[in-house]
Biopython code that builds the backbone (N, CA, C, O; Angstrom):
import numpy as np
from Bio.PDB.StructureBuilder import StructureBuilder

atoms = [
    (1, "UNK", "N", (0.818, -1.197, 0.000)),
    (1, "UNK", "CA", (0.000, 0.000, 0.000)),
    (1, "UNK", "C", (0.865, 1.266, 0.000)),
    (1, "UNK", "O", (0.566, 2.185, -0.763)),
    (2, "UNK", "N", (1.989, 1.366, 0.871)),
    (2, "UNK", "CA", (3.019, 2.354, 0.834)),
    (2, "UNK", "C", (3.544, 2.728, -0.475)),
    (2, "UNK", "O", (3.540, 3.857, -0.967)),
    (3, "UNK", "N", (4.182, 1.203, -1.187)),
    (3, "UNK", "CA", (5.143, 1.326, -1.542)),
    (3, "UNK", "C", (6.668, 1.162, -1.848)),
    (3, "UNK", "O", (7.287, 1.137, -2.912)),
    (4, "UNK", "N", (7.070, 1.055, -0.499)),
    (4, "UNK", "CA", (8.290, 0.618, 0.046)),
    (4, "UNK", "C", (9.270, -0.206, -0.613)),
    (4, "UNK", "O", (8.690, -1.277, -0.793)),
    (5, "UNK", "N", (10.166, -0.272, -0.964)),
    (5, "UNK", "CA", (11.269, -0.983, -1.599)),
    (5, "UNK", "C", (12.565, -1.016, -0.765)),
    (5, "UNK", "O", (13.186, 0.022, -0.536)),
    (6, "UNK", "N", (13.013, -2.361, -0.263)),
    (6, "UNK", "CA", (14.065, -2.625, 0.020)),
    (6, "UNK", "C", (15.159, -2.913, -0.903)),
    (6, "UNK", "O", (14.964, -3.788, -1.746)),
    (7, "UNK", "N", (16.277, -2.309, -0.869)),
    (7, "UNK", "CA", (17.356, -1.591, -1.789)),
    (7, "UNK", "C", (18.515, -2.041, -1.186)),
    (7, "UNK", "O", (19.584, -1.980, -1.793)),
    (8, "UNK", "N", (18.434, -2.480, -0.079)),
    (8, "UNK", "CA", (19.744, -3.165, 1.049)),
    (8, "UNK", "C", (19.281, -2.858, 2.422)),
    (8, "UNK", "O", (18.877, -1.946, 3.144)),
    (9, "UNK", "N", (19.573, -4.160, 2.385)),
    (9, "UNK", "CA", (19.341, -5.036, 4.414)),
    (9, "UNK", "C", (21.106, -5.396, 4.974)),
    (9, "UNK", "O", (21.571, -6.464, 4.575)),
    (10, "UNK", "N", (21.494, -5.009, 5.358)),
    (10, "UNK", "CA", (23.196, -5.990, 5.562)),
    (10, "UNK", "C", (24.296, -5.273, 6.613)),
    (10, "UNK", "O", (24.872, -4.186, 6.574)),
    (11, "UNK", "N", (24.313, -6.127, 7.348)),
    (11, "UNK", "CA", (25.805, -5.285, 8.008)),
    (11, "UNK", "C", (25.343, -4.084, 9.068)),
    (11, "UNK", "O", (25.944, -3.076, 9.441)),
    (12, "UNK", "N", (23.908, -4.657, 9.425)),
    (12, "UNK", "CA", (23.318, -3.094, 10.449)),
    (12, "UNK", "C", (23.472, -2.398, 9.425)),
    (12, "UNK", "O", (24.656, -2.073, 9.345)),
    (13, "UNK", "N", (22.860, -1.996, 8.582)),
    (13, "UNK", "CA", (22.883, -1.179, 7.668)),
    (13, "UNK", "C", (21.374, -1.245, 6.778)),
    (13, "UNK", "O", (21.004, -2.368, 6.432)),
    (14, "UNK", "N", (20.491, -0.022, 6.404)),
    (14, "UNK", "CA", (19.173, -0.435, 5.427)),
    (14, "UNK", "C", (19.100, 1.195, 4.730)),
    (14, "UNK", "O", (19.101, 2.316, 5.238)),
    (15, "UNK", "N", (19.042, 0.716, 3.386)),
    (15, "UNK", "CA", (18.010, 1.428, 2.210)),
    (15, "UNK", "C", (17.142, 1.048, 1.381)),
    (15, "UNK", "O", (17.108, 0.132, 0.559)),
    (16, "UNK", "N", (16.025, 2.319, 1.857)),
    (16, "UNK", "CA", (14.658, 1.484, 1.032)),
    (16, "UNK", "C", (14.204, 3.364, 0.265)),
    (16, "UNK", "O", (14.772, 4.435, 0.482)),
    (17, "UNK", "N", (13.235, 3.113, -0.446)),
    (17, "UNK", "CA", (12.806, 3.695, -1.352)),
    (17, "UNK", "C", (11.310, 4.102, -1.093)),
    (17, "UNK", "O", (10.477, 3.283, -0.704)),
    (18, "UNK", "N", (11.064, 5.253, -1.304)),
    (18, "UNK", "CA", (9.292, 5.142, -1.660)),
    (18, "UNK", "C", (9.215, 6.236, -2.318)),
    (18, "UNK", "O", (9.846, 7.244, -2.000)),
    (19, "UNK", "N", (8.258, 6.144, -3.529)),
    (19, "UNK", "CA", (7.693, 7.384, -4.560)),
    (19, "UNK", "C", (6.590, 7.345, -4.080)),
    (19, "UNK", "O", (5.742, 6.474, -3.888)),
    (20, "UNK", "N", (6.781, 9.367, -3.737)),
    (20, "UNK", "CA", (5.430, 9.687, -3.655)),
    (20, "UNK", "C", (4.232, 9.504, -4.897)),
    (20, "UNK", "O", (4.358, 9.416, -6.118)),
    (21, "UNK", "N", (3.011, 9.487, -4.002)),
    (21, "UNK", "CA", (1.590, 9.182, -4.771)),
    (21, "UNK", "C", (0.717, 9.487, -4.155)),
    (21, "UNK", "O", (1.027, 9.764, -2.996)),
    (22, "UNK", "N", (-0.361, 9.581, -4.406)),
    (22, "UNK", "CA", (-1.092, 10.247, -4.063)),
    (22, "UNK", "C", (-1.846, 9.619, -3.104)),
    (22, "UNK", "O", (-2.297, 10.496, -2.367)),
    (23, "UNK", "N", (-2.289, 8.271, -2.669)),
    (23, "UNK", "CA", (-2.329, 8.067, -1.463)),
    (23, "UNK", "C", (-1.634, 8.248, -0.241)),
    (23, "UNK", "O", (-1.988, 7.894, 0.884)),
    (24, "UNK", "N", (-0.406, 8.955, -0.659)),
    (24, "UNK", "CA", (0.159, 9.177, 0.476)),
    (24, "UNK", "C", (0.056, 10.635, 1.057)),
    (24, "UNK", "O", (0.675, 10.970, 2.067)),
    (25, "UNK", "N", (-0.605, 11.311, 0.492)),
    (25, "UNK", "CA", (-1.125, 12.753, 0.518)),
    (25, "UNK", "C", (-1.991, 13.292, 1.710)),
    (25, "UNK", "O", (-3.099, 12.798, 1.924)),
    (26, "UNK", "N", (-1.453, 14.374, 2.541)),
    (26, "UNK", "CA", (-2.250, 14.733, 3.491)),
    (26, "UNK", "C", (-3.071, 16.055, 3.065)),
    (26, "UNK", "O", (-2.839, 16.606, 1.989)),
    (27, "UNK", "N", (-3.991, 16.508, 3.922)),
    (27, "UNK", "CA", (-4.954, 17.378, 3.633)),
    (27, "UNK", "C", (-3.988, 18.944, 3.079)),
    (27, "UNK", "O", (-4.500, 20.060, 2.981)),
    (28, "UNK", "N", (-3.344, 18.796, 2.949)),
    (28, "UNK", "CA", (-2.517, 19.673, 2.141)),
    (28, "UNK", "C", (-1.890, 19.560, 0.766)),
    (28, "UNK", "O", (-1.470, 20.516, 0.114)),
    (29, "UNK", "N", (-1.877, 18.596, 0.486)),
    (29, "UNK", "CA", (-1.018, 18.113, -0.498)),
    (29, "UNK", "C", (0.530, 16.972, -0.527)),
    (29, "UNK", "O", (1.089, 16.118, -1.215)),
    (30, "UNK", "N", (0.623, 17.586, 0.520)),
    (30, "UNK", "CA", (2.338, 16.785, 0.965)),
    (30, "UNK", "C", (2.077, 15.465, 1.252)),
    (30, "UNK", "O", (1.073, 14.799, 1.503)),
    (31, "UNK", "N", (3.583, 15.219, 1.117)),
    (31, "UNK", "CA", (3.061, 13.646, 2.068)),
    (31, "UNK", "C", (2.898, 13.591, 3.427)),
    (31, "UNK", "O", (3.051, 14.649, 4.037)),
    (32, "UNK", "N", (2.661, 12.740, 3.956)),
    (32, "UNK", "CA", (1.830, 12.240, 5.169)),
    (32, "UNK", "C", (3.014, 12.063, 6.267)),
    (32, "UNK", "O", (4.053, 11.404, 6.237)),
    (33, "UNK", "N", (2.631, 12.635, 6.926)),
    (33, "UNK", "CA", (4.094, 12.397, 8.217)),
    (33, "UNK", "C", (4.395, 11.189, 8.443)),
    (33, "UNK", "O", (5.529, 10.733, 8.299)),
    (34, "UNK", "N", (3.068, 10.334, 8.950)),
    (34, "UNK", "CA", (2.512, 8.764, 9.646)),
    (34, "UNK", "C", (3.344, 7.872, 7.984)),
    (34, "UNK", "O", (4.167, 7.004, 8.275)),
    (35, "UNK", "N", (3.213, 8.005, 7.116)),
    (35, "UNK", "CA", (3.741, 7.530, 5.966)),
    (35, "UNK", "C", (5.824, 7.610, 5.878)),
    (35, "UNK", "O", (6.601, 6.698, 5.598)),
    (36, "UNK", "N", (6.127, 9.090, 6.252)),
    (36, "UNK", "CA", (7.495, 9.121, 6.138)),
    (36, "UNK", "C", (7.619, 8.373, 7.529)),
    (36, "UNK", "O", (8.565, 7.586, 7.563)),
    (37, "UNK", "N", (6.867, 8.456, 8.668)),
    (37, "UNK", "CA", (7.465, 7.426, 9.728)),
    (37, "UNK", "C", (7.139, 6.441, 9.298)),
    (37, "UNK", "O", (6.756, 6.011, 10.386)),
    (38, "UNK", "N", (6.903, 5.521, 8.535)),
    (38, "UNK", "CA", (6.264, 4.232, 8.550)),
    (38, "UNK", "C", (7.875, 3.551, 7.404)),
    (38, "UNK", "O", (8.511, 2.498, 7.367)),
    (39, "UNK", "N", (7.930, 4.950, 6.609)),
    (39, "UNK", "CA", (9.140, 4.564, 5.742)),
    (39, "UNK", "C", (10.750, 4.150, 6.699)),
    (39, "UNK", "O", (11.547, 3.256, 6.418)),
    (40, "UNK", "N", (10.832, 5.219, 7.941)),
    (40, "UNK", "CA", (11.973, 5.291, 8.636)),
    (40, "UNK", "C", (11.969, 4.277, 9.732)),
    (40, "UNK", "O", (13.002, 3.935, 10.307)),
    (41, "UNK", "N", (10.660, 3.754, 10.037)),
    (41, "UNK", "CA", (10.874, 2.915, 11.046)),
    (41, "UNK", "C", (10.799, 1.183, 10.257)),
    (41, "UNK", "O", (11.068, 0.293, 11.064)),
    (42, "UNK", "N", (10.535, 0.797, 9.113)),
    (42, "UNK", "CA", (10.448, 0.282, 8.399)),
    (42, "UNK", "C", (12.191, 0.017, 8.061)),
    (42, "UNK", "O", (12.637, -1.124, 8.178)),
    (43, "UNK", "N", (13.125, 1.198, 7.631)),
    (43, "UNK", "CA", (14.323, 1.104, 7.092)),
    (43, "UNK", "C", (15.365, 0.752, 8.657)),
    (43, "UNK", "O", (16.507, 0.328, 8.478)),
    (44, "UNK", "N", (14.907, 0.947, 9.948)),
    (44, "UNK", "CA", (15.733, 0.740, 10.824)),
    (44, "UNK", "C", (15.473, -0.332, 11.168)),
    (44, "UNK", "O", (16.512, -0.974, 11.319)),
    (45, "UNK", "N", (14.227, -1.140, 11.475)),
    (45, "UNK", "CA", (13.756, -2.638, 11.512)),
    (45, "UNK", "C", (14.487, -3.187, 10.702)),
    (45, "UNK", "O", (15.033, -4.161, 11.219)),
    (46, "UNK", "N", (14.886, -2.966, 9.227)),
    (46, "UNK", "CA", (15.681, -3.904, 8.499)),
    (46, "UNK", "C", (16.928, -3.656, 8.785)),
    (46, "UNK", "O", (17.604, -4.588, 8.351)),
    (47, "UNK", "N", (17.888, -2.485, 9.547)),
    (47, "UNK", "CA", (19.062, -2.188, 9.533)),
    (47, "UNK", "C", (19.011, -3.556, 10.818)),
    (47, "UNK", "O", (19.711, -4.564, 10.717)),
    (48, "UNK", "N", (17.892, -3.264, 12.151)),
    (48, "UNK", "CA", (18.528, -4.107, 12.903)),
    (48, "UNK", "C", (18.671, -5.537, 12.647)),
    (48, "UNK", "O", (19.555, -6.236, 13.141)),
    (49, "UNK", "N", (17.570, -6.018, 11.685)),
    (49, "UNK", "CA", (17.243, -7.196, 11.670)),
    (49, "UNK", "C", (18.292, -7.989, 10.809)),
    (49, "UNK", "O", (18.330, -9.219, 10.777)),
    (50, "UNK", "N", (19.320, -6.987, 9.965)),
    (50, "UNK", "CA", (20.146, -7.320, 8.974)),
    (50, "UNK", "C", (21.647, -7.868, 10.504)),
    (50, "UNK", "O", (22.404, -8.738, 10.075)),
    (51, "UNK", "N", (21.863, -7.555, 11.516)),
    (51, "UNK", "CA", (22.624, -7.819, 12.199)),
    (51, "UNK", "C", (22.678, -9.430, 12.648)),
    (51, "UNK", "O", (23.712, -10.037, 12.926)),
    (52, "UNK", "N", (21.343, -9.973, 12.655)),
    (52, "UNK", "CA", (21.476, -11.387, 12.662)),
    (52, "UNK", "C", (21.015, -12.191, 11.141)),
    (52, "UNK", "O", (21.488, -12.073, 10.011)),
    (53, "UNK", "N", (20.254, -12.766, 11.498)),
    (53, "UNK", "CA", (20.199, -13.928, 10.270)),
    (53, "UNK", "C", (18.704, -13.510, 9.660)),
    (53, "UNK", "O", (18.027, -14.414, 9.169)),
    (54, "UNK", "N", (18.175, -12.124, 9.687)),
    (54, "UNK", "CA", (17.809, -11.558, 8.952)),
    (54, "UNK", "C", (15.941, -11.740, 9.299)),
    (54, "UNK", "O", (14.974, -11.233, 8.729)),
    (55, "UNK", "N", (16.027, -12.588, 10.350)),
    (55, "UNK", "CA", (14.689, -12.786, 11.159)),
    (55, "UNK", "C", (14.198, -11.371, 11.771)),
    (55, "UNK", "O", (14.881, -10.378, 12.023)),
    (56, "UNK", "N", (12.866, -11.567, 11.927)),
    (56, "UNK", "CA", (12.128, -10.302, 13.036)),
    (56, "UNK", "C", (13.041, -10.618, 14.838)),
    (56, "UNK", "O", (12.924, -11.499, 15.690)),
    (57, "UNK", "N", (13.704, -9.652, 14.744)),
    (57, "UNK", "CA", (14.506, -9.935, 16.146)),
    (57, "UNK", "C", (14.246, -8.991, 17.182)),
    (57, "UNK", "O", (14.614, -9.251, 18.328)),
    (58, "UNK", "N", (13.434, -7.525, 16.818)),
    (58, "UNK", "CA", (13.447, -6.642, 17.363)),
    (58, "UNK", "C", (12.352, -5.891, 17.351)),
    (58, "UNK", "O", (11.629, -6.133, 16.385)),
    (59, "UNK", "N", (11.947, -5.028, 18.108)),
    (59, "UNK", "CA", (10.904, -4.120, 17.972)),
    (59, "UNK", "C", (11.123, -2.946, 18.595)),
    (59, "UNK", "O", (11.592, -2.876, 19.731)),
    (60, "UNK", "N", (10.859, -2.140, 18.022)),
    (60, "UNK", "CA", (10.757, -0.597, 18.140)),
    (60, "UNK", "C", (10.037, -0.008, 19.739)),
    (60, "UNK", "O", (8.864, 0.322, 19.914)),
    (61, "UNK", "N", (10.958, -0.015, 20.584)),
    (61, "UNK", "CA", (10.592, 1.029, 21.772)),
    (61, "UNK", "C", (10.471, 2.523, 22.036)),
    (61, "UNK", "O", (9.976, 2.986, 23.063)),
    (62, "UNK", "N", (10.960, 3.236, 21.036)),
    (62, "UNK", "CA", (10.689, 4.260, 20.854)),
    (62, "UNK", "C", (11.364, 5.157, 19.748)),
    (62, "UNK", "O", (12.512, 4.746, 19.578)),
    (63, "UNK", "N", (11.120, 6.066, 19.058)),
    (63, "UNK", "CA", (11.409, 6.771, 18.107)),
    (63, "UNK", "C", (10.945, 8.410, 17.947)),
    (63, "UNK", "O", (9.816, 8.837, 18.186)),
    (64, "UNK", "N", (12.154, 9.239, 17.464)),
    (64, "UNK", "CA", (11.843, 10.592, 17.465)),
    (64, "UNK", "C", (12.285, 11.176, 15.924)),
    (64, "UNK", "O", (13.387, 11.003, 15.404)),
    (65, "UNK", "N", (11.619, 11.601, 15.584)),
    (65, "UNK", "CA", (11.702, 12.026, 14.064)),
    (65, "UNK", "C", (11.706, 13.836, 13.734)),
    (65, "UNK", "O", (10.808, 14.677, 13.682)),
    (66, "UNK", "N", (12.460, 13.859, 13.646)),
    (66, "UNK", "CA", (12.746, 15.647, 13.282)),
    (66, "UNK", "C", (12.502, 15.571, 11.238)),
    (66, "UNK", "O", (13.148, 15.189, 10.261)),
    (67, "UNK", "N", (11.111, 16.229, 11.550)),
    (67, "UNK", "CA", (10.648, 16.557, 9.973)),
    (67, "UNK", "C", (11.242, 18.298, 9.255)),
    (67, "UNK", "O", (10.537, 19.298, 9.389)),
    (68, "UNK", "N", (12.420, 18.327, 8.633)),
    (68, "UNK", "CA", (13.120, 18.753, 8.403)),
    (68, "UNK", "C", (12.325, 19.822, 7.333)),
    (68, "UNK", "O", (12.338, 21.025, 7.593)),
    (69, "UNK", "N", (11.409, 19.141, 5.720)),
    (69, "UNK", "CA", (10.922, 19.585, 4.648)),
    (69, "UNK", "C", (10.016, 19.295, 4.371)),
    (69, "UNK", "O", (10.216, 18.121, 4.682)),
    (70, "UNK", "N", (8.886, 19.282, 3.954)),
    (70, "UNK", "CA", (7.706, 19.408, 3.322)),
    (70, "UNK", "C", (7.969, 18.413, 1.813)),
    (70, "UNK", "O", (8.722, 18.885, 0.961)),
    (71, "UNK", "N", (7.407, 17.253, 1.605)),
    (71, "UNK", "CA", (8.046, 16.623, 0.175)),
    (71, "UNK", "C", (6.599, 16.860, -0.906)),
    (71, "UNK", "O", (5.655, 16.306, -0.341)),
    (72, "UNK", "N", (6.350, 17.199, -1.628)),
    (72, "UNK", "CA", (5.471, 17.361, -2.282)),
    (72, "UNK", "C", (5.281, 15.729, -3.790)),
    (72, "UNK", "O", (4.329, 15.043, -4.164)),
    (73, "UNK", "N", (6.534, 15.785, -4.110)),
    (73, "UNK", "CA", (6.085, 14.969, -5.699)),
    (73, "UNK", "C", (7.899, 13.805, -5.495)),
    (73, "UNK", "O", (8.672, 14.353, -4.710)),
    (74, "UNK", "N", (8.267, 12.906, -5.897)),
    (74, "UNK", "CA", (9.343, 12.661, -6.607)),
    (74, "UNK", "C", (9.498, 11.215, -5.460)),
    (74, "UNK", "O", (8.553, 10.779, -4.804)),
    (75, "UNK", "N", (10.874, 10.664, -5.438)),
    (75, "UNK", "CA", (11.059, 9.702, -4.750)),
    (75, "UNK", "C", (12.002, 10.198, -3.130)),
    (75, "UNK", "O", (12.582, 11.273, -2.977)),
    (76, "UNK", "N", (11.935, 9.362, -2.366)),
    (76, "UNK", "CA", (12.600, 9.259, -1.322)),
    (76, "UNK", "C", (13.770, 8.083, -1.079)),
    (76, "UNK", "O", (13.575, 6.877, -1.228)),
    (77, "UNK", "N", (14.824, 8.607, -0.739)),
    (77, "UNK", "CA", (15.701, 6.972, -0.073)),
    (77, "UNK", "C", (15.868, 7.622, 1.400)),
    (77, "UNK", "O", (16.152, 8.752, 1.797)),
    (78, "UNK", "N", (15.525, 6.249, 2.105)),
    (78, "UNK", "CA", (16.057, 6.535, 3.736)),
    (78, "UNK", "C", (17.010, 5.654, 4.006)),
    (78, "UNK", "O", (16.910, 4.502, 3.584)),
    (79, "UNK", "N", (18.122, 6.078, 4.782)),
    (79, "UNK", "CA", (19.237, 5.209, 4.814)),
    (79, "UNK", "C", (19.182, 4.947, 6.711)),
    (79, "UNK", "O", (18.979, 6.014, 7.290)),
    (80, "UNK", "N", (19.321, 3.805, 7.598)),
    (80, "UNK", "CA", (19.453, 3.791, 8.398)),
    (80, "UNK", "C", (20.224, 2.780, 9.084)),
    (80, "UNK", "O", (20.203, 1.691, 8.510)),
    (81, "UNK", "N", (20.790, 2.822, 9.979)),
    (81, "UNK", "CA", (22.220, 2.045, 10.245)),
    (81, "UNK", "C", (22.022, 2.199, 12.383)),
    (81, "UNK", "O", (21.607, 3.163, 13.027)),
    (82, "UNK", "N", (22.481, 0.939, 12.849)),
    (82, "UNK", "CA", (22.684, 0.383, 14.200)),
    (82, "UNK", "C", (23.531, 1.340, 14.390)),
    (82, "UNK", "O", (24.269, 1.405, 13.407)),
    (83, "UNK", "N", (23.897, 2.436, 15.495)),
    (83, "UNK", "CA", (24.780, 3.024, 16.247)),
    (83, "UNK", "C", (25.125, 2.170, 17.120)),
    (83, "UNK", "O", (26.335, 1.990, 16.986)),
    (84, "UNK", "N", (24.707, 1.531, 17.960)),
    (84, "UNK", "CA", (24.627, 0.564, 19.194)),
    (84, "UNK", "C", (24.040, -0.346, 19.027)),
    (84, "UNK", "O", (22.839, -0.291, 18.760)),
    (85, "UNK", "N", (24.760, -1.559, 19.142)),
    (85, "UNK", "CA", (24.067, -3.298, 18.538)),
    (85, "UNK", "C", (24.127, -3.643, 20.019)),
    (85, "UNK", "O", (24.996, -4.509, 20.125)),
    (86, "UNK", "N", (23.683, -3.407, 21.036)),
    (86, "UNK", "CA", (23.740, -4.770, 22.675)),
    (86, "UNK", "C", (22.978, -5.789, 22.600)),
    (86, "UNK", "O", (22.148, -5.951, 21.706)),
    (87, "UNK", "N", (23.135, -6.366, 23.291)),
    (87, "UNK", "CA", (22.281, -7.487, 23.739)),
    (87, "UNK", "C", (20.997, -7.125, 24.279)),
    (87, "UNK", "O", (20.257, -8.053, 23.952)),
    (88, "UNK", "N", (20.296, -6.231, 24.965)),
    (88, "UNK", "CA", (19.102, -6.486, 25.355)),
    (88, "UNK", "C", (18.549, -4.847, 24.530)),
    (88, "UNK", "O", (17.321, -4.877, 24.613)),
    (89, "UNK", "N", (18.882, -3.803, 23.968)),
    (89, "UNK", "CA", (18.610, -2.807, 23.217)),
    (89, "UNK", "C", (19.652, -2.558, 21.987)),
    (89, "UNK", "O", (20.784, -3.039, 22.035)),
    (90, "UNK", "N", (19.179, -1.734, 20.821)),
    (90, "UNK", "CA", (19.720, -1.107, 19.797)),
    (90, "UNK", "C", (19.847, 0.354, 19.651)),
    (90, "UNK", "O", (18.806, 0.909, 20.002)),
    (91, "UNK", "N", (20.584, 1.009, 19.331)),
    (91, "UNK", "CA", (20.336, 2.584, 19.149)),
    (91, "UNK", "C", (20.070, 2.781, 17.758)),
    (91, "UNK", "O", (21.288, 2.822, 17.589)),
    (92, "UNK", "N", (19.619, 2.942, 16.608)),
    (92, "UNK", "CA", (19.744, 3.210, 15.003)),
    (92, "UNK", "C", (18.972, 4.933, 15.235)),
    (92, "UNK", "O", (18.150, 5.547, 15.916)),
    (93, "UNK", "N", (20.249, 5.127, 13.770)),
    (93, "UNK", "CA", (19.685, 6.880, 13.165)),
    (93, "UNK", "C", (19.381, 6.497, 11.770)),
    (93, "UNK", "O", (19.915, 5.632, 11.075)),
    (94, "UNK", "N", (18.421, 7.309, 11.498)),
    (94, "UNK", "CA", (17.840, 7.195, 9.718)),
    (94, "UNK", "C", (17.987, 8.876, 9.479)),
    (94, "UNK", "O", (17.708, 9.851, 10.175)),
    (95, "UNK", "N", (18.603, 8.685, 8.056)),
    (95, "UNK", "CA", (18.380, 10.013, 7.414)),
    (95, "UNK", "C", (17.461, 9.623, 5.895)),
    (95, "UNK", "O", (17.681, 8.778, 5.027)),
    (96, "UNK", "N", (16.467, 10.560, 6.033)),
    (96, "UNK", "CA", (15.397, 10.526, 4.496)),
    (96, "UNK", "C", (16.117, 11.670, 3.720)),
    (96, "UNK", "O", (16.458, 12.707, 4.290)),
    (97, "UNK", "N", (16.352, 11.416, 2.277)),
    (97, "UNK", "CA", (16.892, 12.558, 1.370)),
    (97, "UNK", "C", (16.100, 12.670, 0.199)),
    (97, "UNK", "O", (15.936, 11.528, -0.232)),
    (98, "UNK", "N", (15.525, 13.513, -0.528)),
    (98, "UNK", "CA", (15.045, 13.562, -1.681)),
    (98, "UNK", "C", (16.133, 14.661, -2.741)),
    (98, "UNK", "O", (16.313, 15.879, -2.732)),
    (99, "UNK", "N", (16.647, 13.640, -3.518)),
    (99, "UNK", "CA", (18.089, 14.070, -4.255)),
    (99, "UNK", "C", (18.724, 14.454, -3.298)),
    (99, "UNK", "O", (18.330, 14.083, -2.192)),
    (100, "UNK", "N", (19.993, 15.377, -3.392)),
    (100, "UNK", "CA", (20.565, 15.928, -1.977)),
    (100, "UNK", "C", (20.411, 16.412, -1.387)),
    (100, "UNK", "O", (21.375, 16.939, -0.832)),
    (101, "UNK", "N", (18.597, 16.816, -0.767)),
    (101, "UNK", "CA", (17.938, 17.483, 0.251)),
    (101, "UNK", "C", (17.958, 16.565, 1.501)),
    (101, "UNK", "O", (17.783, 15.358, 1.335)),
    (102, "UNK", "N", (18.123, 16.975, 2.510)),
    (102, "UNK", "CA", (17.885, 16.123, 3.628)),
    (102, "UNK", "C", (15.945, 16.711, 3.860)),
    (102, "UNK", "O", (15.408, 17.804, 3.683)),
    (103, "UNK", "N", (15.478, 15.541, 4.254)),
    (103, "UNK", "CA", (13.533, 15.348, 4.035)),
    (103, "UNK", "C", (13.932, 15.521, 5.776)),
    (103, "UNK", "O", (14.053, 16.698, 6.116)),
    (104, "UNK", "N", (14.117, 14.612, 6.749)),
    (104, "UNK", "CA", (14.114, 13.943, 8.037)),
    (104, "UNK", "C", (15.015, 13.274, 8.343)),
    (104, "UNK", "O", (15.808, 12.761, 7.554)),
    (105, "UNK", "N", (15.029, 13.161, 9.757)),
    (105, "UNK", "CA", (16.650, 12.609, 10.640)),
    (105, "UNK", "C", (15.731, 12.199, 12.111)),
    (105, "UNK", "O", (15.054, 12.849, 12.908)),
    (106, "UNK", "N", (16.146, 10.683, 11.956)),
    (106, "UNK", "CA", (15.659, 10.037, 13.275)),
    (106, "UNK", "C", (16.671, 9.380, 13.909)),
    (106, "UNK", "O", (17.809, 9.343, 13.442)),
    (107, "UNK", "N", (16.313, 8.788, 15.072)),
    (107, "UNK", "CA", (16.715, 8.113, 15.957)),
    (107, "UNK", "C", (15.772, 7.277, 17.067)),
    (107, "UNK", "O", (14.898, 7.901, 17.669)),
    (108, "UNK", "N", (15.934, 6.139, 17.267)),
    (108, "UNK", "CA", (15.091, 5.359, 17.944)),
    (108, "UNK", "C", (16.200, 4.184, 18.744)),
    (108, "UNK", "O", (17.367, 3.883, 18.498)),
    (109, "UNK", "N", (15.346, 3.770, 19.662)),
    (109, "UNK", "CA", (15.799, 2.315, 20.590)),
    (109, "UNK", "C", (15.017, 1.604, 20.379)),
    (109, "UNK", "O", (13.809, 1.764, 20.555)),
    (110, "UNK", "N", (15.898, 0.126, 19.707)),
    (110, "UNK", "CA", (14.722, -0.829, 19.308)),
    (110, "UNK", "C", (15.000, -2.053, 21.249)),
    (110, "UNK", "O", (15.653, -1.570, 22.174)),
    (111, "UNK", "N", (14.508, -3.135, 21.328)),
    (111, "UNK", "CA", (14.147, -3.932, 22.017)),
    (111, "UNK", "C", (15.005, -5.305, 21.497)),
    (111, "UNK", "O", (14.640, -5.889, 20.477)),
    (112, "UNK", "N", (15.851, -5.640, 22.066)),
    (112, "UNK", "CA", (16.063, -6.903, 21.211)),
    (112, "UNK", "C", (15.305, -8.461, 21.964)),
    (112, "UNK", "O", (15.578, -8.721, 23.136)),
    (113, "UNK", "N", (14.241, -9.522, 21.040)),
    (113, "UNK", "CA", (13.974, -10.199, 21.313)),
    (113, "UNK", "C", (14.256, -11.283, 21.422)),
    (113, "UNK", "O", (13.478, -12.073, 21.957)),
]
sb = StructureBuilder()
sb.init_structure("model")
sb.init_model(0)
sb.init_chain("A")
sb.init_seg("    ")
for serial, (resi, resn, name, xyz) in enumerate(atoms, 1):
    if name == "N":
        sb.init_residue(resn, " ", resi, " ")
    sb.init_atom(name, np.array(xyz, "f"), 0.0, 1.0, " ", f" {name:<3s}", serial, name[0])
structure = sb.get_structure()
């Protein structure tokens, strides 16, 4: 329904893709905040999950997203990568870019299961 394209899972490391469309459109025109989070928490789930054998290992305890730009039309890549791999938590940061604009810059603690 998003969209979403995984582009690389590996090494604590994830890029995925999404072109805007028009379901993703909020009462303004732009895209949808709940949509660019769904993209960033989506790309750090695969950064963590790329650290083991590529299973659901983790879940998202919390996340803060600084919405940087307004994206109106074109594609997105979010790149997000493990700062901190432990044993019982993760730290990962995602940056969203549309061409060499920075879109958003997160950071979250995932849960390891």
């Amino acid at each position: 329904m998003l969209g979403l394209e995984i582009l690389k899972a590996e090494g604590g490391e994830a890029l995925l893709s999404l072109k805007m469309h028009d379901g993703l459109r909020n009462l303004h025109g732009k895209l949808h905040g709940g949509a660019l989070f769904s993209l960033i928490d989506t790309a750090m789930g695969q950064a963590s999950h790329s650290l083991g054998d590529g299973s659901p290992n983790s879940v998202t305890l919390e996340c803060k997203v600084n919405y940087i730009r307004p994206v109106t039309d074109g594609e997105l890549l979010c790149r997000a990568w493990v700062v901190h791999g432990g044993r019982r938590t993760q730290v990962l940061e995602a940056e969203v870019h549309q061409g060499e604009k920075l879109v958003a810059k997160a950071q979250s603690t995932f849960a390891c299961l």
